[in-house]
Every structure is written in C-alpha cells, then in structure tokens.
ROFI-302676 format. One line per 5 residues: their letters; for each residue x, y, z of C-alpha. Coordinates in steps of 0.02 Angstrom, whole numbers, plus 50000, padded with zeros to 5 digits. Layout:
<pts>
A) X Y Z ~ ...
</pts>
This chain:
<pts>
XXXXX) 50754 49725 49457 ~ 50817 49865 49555 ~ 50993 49890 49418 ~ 50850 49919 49289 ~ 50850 50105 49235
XXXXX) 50675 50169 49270 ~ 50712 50349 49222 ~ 50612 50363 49085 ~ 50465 50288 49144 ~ 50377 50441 49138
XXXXX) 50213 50512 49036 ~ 50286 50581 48893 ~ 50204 50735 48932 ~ 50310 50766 49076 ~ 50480 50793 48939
XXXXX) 50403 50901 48814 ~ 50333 51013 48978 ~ 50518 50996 49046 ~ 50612 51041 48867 ~ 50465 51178 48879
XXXXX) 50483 51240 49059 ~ 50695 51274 49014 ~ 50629 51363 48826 ~ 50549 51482 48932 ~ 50650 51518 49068
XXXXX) 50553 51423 49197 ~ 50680 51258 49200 ~ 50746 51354 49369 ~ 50574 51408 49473 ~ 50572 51341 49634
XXXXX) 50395 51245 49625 ~ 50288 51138 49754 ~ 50195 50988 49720 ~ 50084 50893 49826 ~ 50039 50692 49796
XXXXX) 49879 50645 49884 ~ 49711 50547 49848 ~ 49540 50593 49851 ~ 49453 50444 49885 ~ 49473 50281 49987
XXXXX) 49457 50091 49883 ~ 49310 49992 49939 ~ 49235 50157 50012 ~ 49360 50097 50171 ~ 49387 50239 50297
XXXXX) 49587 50221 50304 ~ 49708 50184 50164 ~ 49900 50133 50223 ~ 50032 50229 50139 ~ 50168 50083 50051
XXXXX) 50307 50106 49906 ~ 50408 50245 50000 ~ 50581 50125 49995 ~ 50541 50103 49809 ~ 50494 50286 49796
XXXXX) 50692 50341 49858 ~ 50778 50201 49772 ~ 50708 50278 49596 ~ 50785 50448 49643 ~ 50926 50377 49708
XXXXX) 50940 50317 49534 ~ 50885 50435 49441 ~ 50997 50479 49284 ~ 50984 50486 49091 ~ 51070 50332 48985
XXXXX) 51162 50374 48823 ~ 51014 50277 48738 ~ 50877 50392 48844 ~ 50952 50548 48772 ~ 50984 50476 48582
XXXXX) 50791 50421 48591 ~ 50727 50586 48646 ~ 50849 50650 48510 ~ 50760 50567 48387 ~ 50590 50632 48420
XXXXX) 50656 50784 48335 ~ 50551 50892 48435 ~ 50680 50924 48604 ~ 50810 51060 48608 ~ 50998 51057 48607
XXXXX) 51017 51142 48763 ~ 50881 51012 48862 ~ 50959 50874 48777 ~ 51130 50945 48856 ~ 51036 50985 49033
XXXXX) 50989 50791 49029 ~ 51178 50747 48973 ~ 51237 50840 49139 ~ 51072 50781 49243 ~ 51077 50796 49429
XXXXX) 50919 50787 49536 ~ 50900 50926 49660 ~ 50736 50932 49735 ~ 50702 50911 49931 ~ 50552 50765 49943
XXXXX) 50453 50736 50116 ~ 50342 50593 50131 ~ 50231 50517 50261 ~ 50328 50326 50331 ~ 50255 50165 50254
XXXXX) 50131 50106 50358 ~ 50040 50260 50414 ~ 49867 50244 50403 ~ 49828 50387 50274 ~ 49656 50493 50228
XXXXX) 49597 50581 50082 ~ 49652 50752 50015 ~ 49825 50760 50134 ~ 49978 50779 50066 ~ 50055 50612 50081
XXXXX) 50203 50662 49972 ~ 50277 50849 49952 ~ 50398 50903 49826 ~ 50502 51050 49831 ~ 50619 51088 49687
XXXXX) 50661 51169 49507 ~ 50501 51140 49403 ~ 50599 51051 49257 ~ 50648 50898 49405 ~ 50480 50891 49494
XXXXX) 50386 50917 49360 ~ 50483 50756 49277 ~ 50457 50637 49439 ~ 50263 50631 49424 ~ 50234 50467 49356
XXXXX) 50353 50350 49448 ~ 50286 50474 49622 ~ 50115 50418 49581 ~ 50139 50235 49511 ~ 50259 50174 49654
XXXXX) 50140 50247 49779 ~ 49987 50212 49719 ~ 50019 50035 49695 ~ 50076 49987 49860 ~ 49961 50079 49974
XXXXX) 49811 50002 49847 ~ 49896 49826 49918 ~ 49932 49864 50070 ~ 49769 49933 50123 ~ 49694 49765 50021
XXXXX) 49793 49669 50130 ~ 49751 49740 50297 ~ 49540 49747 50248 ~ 49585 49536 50223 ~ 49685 49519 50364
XXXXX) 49558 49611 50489 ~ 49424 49500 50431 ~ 49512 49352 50473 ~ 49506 49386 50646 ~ 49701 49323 50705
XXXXX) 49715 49171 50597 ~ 49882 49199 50459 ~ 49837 49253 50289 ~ 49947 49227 50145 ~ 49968 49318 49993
XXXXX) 49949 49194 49850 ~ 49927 49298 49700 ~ 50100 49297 49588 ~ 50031 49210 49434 ~ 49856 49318 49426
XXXXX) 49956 49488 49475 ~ 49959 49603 49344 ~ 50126 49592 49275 ~ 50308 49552 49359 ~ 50324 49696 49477
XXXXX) 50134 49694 49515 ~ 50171 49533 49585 ~ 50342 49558 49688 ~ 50289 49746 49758 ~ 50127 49693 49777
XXXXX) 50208 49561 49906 ~ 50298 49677 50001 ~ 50135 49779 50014 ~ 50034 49648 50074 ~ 50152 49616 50193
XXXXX) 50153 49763 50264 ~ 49975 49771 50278 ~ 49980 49628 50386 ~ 50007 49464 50281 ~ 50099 49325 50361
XXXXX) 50191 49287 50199 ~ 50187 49258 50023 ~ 50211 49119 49878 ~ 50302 49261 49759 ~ 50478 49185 49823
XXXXX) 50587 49328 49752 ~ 50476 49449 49868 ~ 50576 49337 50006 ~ 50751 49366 49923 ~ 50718 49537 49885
XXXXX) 50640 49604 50056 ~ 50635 49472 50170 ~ 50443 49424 50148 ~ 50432 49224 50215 ~ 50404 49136 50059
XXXXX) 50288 49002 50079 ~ 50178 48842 49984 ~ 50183 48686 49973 ~ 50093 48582 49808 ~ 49985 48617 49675
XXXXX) 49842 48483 49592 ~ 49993 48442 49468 ~ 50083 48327 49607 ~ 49927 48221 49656 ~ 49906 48197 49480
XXXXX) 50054 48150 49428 ~ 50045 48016 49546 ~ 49945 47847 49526 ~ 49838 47885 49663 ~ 49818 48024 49781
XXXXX) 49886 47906 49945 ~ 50039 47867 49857 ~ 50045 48066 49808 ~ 50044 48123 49970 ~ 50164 47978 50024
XXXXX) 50296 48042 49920 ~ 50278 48222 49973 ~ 50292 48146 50143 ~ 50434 48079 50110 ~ 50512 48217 50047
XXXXX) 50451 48361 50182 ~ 50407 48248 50358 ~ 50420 48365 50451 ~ 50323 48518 50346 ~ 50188 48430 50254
XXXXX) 50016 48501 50208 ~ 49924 48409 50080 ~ 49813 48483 49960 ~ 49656 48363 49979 ~ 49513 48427 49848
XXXXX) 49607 48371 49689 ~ 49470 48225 49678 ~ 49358 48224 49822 ~ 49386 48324 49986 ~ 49303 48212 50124
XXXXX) 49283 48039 50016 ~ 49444 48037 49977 ~ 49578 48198 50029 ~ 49544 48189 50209 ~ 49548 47996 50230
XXXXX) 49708 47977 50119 ~ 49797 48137 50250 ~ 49761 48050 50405 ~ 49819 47888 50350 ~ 49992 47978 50292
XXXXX) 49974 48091 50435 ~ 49969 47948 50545 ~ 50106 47850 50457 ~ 50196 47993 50496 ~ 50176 48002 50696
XXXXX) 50231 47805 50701 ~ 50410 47859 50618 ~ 50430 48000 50727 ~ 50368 48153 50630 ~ 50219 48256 50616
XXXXX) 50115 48337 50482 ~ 50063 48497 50464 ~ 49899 48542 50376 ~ 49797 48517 50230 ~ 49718 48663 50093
XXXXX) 49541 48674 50002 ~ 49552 48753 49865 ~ 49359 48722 49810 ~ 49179 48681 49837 ~ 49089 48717 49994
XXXXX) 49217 48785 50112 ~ 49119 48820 50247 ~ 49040 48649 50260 ~ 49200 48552 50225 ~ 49301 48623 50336
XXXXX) 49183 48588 50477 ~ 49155 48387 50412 ~ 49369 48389 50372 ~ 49385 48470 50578 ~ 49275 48339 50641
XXXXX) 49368 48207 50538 ~ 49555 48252 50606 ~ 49488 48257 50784 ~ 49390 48098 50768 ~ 49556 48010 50737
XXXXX) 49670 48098 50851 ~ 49772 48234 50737 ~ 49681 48375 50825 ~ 49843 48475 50781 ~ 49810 48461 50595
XXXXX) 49764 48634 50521 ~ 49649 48670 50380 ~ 49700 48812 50226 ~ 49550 48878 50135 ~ 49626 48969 49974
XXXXX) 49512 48985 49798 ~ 49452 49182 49755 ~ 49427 49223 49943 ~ 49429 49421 50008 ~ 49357 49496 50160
XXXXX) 49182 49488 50108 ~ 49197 49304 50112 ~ 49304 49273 50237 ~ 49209 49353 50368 ~ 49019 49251 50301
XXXXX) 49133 49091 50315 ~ 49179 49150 50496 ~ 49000 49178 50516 ~ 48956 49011 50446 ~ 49084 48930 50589
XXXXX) 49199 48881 50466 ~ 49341 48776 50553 ~ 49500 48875 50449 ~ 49654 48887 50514 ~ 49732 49008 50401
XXXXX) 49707 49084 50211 ~ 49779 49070 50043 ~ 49718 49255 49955 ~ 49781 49270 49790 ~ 49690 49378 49634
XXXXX) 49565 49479 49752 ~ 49714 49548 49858 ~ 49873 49557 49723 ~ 49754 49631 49602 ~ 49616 49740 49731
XXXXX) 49505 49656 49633 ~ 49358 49748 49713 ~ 49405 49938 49673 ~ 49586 49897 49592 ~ 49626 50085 49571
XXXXX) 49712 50190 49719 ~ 49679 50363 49610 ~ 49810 50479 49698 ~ 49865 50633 49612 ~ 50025 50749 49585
XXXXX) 49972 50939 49600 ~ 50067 51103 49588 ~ 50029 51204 49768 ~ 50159 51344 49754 ~ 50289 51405 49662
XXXXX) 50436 51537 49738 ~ 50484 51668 49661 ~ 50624 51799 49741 ~ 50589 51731 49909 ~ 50430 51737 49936
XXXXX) 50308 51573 49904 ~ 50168 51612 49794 ~ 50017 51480 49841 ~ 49925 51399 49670 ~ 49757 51323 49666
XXXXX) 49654 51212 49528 ~ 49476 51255 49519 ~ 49337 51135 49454 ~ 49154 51121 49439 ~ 49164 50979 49523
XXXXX) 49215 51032 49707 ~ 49327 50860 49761 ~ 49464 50913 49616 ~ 49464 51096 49695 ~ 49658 51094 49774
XXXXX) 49723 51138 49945 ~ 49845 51279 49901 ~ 50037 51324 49943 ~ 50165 51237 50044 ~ 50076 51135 50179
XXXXX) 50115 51037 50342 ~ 50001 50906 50390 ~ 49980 50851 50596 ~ 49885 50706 50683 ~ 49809 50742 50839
XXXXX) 49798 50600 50972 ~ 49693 50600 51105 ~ 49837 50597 51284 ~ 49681 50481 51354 ~ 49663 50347 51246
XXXXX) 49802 50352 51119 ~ 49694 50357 50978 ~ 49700 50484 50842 ~ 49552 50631 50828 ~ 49599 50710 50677
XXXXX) 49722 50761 50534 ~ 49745 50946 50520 ~ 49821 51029 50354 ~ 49928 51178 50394 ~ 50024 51329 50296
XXXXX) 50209 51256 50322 ~ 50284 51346 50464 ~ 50106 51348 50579 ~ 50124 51281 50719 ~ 49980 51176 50831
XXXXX) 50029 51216 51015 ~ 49958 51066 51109 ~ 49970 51143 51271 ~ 49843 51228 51224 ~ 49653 51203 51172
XXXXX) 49626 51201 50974 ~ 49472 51218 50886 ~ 49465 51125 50709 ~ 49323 51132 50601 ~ 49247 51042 50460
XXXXX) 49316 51124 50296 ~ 49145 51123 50177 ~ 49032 51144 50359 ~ 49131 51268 50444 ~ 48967 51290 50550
XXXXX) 49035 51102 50617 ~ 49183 51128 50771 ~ 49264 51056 50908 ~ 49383 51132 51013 ~ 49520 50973 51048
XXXXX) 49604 51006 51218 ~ 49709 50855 51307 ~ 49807 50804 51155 ~ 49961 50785 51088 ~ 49989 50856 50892
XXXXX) 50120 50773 50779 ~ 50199 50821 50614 ~ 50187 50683 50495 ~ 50277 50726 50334 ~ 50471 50691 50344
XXXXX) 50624 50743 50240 ~ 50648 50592 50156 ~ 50759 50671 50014 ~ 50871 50849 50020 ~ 50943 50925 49883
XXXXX) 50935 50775 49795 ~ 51026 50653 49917 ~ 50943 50523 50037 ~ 50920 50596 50186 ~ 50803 50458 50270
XXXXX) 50858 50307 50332 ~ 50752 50171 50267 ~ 50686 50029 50411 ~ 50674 49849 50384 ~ 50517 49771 50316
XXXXX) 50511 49694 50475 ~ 50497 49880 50597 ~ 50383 49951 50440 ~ 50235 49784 50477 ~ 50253 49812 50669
XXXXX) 50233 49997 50635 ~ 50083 49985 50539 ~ 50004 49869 50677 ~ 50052 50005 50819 ~ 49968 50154 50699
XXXXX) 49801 50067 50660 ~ 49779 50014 50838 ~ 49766 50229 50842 ~ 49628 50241 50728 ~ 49469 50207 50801
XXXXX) 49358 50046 50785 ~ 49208 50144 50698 ~ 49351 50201 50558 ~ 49402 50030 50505 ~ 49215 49988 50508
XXXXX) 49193 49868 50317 ~ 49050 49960 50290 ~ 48991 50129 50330 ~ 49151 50173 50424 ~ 49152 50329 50517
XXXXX) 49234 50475 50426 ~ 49389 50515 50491 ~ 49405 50706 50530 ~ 49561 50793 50380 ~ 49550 50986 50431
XXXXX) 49599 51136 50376 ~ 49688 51264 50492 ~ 49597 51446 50489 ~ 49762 51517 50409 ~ 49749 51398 50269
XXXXX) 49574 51404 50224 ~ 49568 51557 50232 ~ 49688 51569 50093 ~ 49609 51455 50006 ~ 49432 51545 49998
XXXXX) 49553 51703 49984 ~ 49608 51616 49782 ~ 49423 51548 49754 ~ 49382 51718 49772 ~ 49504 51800 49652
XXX) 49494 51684 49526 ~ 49295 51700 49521 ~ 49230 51774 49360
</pts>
C-alpha cells in the first residue's frame, strides 16, 4: 500500500487554484495554514490526534507520475509552465504537527503549514483525510476501551470498515487508542498491531456436530483454543460441548483458552456460561462478548454484572458508527510578504467558523502538583509563556471569565515534523506512540473524559493574539 502513488489524491480544486496561484504570480508567497477541528465526536471532551506517520510518509512521497501530468494535460484547462513546475516538482514547505497520541481539543492548531502557496495549498486533502481518519478511530477506540474498565478490547471491524485502508489505518488507530489488537492481519505485518481470532460460525457448521467442531479445532490449536459457542444454542449446547473438549484437553496435557458470544442476551449468558465453567472446574476459561457492542453497551453490561472477560468491537469502532465524521479543517492564517507575516482571518455569521489568525504556537499548561493539564493556550509564534511566573488566561468569547495559573509548568506542543521539505522527525514505534497516549490521558482530568457531559477543557487565547484577532474583526466590519 505504501509504493502506491497518492499524489493526486487531492480535491481537484486544489490544481486549478495551484495552476492559478503560479498565473498570477502568487505560486511563490510564503503562506500559513492551520489544520484543526471544531468539534469533538460523540460530544466527548478529548479527541487523540492519529495518522501523523501516514501524514510524513505521503510527503515523503510526494511527486508527479508521467501519467499524473499527461492526465492533467488532458483537461485542457492547465498551463504549460504549471505542467512544467509539476515535471520538475519538489516539495518545500516546513510542516509542524502535534505527536500521535496527544489528547487534542477543538479550534488548536494540530497541524501548521508553512510554505509557497502553490505546495500547501496542494497538500489539503491528504492533511485532512489522513488525520481526520485516525484521530476519529483512535479517539473511538479509547471511549470503548475506558468503558471496559481493564478487560482487553479488540478491534474486529475489517469486513464492515469502510473500504481497504479504512480497515488497515483504522487498526493502527484503534490501537493506539488503546486496543489490545486487531483481526485486520495486515495491520500486524504492516505496523506491528497483534493480529488476533480464532473461528467464525462457518467451522461449527461445517462440521457434523458442534462437539466434533470444536474437537477438531482442538486438535489443531491445544494450546490456544477459544470456541465460538452461540452457533446453535449458547448454554444448551456451546457451553456443555467446551467443557467437555476443554476437559479432554486438561487429561492430554493442554489447556483451553476461552469461548465468544456473539448473540442473544449477553449479559445473562455470560453470567449462566461463568457459573457453568466454575461449576466444573475450568475457572480459568474466559468469556468474549463480540456482536455490535460500543461503550454505551459495554458499560450497561458492566452494570448488569456481566461476567466478560474481554471484547470483540467491530462496525461501531472501525466505522465511529455513532458520529463517524472527525470534521477538521485546513485554513489559511498568514501569508509573508517581504519579511514581514501578514495575519488572515475568515469571518462568518456563524461565530465557530470565525478563524484564529497568523502564525500561532500552541502550549499546555500542567499543573507542577498533580501532573494534570489546566489548559491549552494559543499564542502569536514567537510568545513566550514564562512559567516562573504567574499567568492569567481567560476565556476567549467571556473574557469577563479568568484565572491567573501560578505553580505550573507550560509546554510547546507543535513540532517540526517536516523542513524544507525533508523529514525532520523521527517517527516512534507503534509500540512508544500506545504507551504515550496512556501517559497523556492520565494528564487530562477525570471530569474531561466524563461519557457524558464532560467538563470543557479550557483552549485560550493569549492577550497578544486576541487582541489581533478583534484588531481584523474590527477592520473587516462593514
């Protein structure tokens, strides 16, 4: 997948503004963009920022084919010269980013672009579709793996994902939001995300009879069996015909596993399956719920005392079936011109698409007491928070609302990922990016990662900055 030639994978509006940007002599302005998102799936209080790794690899690769340029030649619409500029096409822009596994909020720059308008104009799409996919997963993944309280989750959702690479990224970002593994086994090739499953309804069926079934997959796997006992009848017939294999397994020298549900009543048969296993002495047999689950249910089948061990989550986590769209957005913020950085701003009616302006920096602010983060604070780029000192940050619509943060500890979060073109940033194992994520959320307060009504979590702006920003409102008012 990654020797396929994603270049043009771009709205087509981003190559007749390029071809028009170098037409009028703009091909060469030195332009800022700014990715971020203005709302949180699921009305969550943190999102997880995922697809970085697949972010750089694109740019790495960035360059036109012979069979890119002849299409765009056809269209009879492009010039000679951009045709040429494509011909000769080398990406020079500087990228910073926010690391996978950050726990991200609305309206911060989670991705900044820096660069000749024709190149970071062009990047849009494959900016917002790599990220916007995996931090939709990701942040899925975690909301599932919270409410399961410690026991493994699995991501099961390959054959209901929305097409090939929805299925294999969206693997990767479930893992890094916390899954233990996955049944997509190219995710395990590719990235090193534990592959796992066992048997589908197809195997007992194919069989005479469900003991003989799970005989044979004895047979084959003694030593990693789990049986999937609701083909026919869960506790009349599934249960009974594990133990007996279970136990046929102990006298040779082996032991079994688990079994999955995968219907009906899961609450109430994993509580009669429990007692069943313990009744004859395989107390170390562990029950798999899978079928449509999410956190919703997970957590009422918790409630409900549900004896589960671990869970299969495939459609409501590959897909986010619950609010399936991440909605993050590429802006312009500035634009240089003979030195000097000009900031730009979008104005709307409605006030949540009105822009933060100009080339930003974006801190965290943790608390030197407890760890935990108080607050993200937007800044011009080149501000600096001096944490030796108190600072007062302030609600950006309510400026009436304050609090003067002393004891603390500010960090930058955005990184040069990408200079001049060349990667700059050295990309960690998936492995360092899922224990990462773990140490970040354990930051962010309990009343954030609430499921409902979480608290909001405090994105400022510094005084410089909004000022500047009611500075444009004001000159742009007619």
């Amino acid at each position: 997948m990654n020797k396929r030639n994603l270049t043009m994978l771009t709205d087509f509006y981003e190559i007749t503004m390029t071809n028009g940007f170098l037409e009028n002599g703009k091909a060469d302005e030195i332009v800022y963009f700014d990715m971020f998102f203005r709302r949180i799936p699921d009305n969550a209080g943190f999102a997880i920022m995922a697809g970085l790794e697949q972010l750089v690899e694109y740019i790495r690769n960035l360059s036109f084919s012979k069979s890119d340029i002849e299409y765009l030649r056809s269209k009879n619409m492009f010039s000679m010269e951009f045709l040429k500029y494509l011909e000769n096409f080398r990406f020079e822009c500087d990228i910073w980013a926010i690391p996978e596994g950050t726990p991200i909020f609305p309206n911060e720059p989670i991705v900044k672009v820096k660069g000749p308008a024709i190149q970071a104009q062009f990047i849009e799409t494959m900016v917002l579709l790599t990220i916007n996919h995996q931090s939709l997963i990701a942040t899925k993944a975690n909301r599932i793996v919270t409410a399961a309280e410690g026991r493994p989750v699995m991501e099961f959702g390959s054959r209901r994902a929305q097409g090939y690479d929805g299925a294999v990224y969206g693997a990767r970002a479930a893992y890094i939001g916390g899954c233990a593994g996955t049944a997509c086994t190219i995710a395990e090739r590719d990235f090193g995300v534990k592959a796992l499953g066992t048997m589908a309804h197809s195997w007992v069926q194919l069989y005479d009879n469900e003991l003989e079934a799970f005989r044979a997959y004895a047979k084959a796997y003694p030593d990693s069996c789990t049986f999937l006992v609701d083909t026919y009848n869960v506790l009349k017939s599934g249960v009974p015909n594990a133990i007996t294999v279970f136990k046929e397994l102990e006298k040779s020298g082996h032991k079994g596993v688990g079994v999955r549900i995968d219907s009906g009543d899961i609450a109430y048969l994993s509580k009669k399956a429990r007692k069943m296993f313990d009744d004859a002495g395989l107390d170390y047999i562990k029950i798999v719920a899978s079928n449509s689950l999410d956190e919703y249910i997970i957590r009422d089948l918790l409630i409900q005392g549900a004896e589960i061990d671990s869970f299969g989550i495939g459609e409501r986590l590959i897909t986010s079936k619950s609010d399936p769209v991440f909605g993050g957005v590429y802006k312009l913020a500035a634009v240089e011109r003979d030195g000097k950085i000009i900031p730009k701003i979008k104005i709307s009616e409605n006030a949540i698409k009105i822009t933060n302006p100009g080339n930003k920096e974006l801190w965290r602010l943790f608390d030197n007491k407890t760890g935990n983060a108080i607050a993200d604070v937007i800044t011009v780029a080149g501000e600096v928070i001096d944490d030796s000192k108190p600072y007062v940050i302030f609600n950006p619509e309510q400026t009436y609302k304050k609090k003067k943060v002393t004891d603390f500890t500010a960090k930058k979060l955005l990184v040069k990922v990408v200079e001049n073109g060349k990667i700059v940033y050295g990309l960690p194992k998936i492995e360092d990016i899922r224990e990462y994520t773990k140490q970040q959320l354990a930051t962010i307060w309990d009343e954030v990662k609430r499921f409902e009504n979480p608290h909001e979590y405090y994105v400022d702006l510094s005084k410089q900055l909004w000022d500047l920003k009611q500075k444009l409102l004001d000159d742009n008012y007619i």
